[in-house]
Every structure is written in structure tokens, then in C-alpha cells.
C-alpha positions, 0 to 999 in steps of 0.5 A: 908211186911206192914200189910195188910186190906185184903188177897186181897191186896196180889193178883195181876194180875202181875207175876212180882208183885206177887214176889215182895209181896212173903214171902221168906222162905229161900235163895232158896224158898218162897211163891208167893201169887196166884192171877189172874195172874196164870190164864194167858196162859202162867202159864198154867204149875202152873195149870197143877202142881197143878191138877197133885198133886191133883190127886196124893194126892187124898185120902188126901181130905174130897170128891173125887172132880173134879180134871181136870184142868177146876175144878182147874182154876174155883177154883182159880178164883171164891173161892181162887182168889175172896174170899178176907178171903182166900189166896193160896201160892205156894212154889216155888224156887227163881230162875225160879219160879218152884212151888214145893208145895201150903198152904194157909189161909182160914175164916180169923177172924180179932183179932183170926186167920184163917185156915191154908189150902192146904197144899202140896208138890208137889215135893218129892225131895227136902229138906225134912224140906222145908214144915215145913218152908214154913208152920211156915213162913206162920203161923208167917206172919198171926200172924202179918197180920190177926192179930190173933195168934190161928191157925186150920186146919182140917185133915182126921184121916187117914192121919196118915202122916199130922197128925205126921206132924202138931203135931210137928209143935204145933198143938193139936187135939180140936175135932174129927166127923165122916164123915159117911154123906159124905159116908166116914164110918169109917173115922174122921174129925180131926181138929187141933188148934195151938197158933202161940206162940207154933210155935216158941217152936216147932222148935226145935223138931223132924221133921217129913215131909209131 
């Protein structure tokens, strides 16, 4: 895939384009760049998977959030959709098109990096590594298309699961907050830095999944 001027180069209108502009991860999966096109009737099933993971994964997020699918398409439409420093992947397989999880991008800065975001499996029974795949695939992609190579992403501290996880990809912890403001006593914001470079070196390391 050529360099691209924005996220909003990824984001079509058309299924069919969308896979055509998918990052293949392994001969089975890839990730599908979610534009306008999943808001049409008859992907109504990507929106109802993605509010279903949602709500299974509710304590994963910083607020509680409306997750109905309403909430989920206004979300697609006005912030990962319209925002062109932002971009959302589902992991999905090959053949049939069945998303089995999400990640994205997010306040892309051009020469630095960006924000890796939405990260989810959605489908438990499947390859346990698929998500640390999906993940370096979509890391050394952003390297080449932001351009940028230093990498972050934010994480609550008791996600002690997320948190093994992005340690094995190469991620460190840059700082932590107390989210006491948000009415979340005791819990931290953890946020978490990688240098695209450490990525590669990470493959060989001891695989926790998320």
C-alpha cells in the first residue's frame, strides 16, 4: 500500500474498496479500514458485533459510556469516520468478511506518531496470538503512513491483562494519573510509549494475548 496524505484516504464508501485497501495480517486475517461503508443496512451485523464487544468489555474503558448501537453508529460516523487523524480497523477473516475484533489510530502527528486505540478481540476462539499480529502489523504500517515511529496509548492500571500484553509488544510505562475526577477512586490512567523500532525485537518474546 502507497503512503497515504491522511487516514481519510483509507475510508470508503464501498465494502468491496475497503478490501482492497486491507492490511493482510496472515493468509486468514486482515484489517479492513472502516469507513461509511459499515453504516449501510446491510453491515448492520459489524455494528451489532461491535456494540455486543462493547458491552462485554465494559470495565476495560476510562467511563461507562452509552453502548447501544445508536451510540456506536453516532461514533462511527461523527468521530472515527469524520475525524481524518483517526482511523479504526476490524480484524476480520479473509474469507467471509466476519470481524472478530477492532484496533485503530488516533491524533496522528505527522514525523511523530500517533495513538494506538481500540484495541479488542471480539472472538475468544480463535488463534491466541491474532491480536499481537494484528497489532505489529498495524504499528509497522503507521511507521511507513504517518510517518512516525514513537507510538502510545493509554490504559487503565487494572487492566492488568492489556497491560502484560502491550509489555510484550514493546511498550513502557511514561507516566501514570489518578482518574479520581472521573469518580474512578482508586484506579490510574496508565499511558504507555513504544518506538516502532522496539516492535520488531519484541517478536520473539513470550506472548501473553489479549
Amino acid at each position: 500500500m502507497h503512503r497515504i496524505a491522511s487516514f481519510s484516504d483509507l475510508k470508503s464508501t464501498s465494502a468491496n474498496v475497503a478490501l482492497e485497501r486491507a492490511l493482510h495480517v496472515d493468509s486468514e486475517f486482515c484489517l479492513i479500514p472502516v469507513g461509511e461503508w459499515v453504516l449501510q443496512d446491510r453491515y448492520a451485523s459489524v455494528v451489532e458485533s461491535l456494540v455486543s464487544w462493547r458491552r462485554k468489555n465494559a470495565s476495560s474503558f476510562f467511563s461507562p459510556g452509552d453502548h447501544s448501537e445508536a451510540s456506536m453508529k453516532s461514533y462511527l460516523r461523527d468521530k472515527s469516520i469524520a475525524d481524518s487523524s483517526r482511523i479504526l480497523f476490524l480484524v476480520a477473516e479473509q474469507e467471509g468478511f466476519r470481524a472478530v475484533g477492532h484496533l485503530g489510530l488516533s491524533q496522528a502527528v505527522p514525523g511523530y506518531g500517533a495513538e494506538l486505540d481500540n484495541v479488542m478481540r471480539g472472538v475468544e476462539d480463535l488463534k491466541p496470538d491474532l491480536m499481537r499480529q494484528a497489532t505489529l502489523k498495524l504499528l509497522g504500517w503507521a511507521h511507513e503512513n504517518v510517518p512516525g515511529r514513537r507510538f502510545w496509548l493509554r490504559v487503565r492500571g487494572d487492566n492488568h491483562r492489556a497491560l502484560r500484553f502491550y509489555q510484550s509488544l514493546g511498550f513502557t510505562v511514561a507516566w501514570m494519573s489518578r482518574l479520581d475526577d472521573q469518580g474512578k477512586s482508586g484506579v490510574s490512567e496508565v499511558r504507555m510509549e513504544i518506538d516502532v523500532r522496539s516492535a520488531n525485537r519484541s517478536r520473539g518474546r513470550n506472548r501473553p494475548t489479549i
